[in-house]
C-alpha angles and dihedrals in degrees: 000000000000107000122232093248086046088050091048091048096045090050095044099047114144132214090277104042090060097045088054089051084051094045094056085037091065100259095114117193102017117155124179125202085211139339127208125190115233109183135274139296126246075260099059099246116137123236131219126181117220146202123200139155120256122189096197099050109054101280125296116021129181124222130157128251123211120211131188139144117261128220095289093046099262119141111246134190139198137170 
């Protein structure tokens, strides 16, 4: 079960809070110019929709980021 104050924090994560969660989930150095949470997926992840520069593709691109708790209770993020 996912608590009131953990649903509050999932759905409110900044720029830096999801790069962190990237960062421990392997994804090292990623810095984003904004991140906006857009709901959450049939399996319960929640989705956040970032910007971020990129140098080789032409300047600032958008992706999602999908964010969920693992098995020991970590938050954990992928592209």
């Amino acid at each position: 079960m996912i608590l009131a104050e953990e649903l509050t924090k999932l759905v409110t994560l900044d720029r830096y809070e999801l790069s962190n969660i990237l960062d421990l989930s392997g994804y090292k150095n990623m810095s984003f110019n904004s991140v906006k949470f857009l709901g959450l997926t049939n399996s319960g992840t929640f989705c956040y929709s970032v910007k971020y520069f990129d140098d080789h593709r032409d300047g600032e691109q958008t992706s999602k980021v999908y964010v969920n708790k693992n098995t020991t209770g970590n938050l954990v993020a992928d592209f």
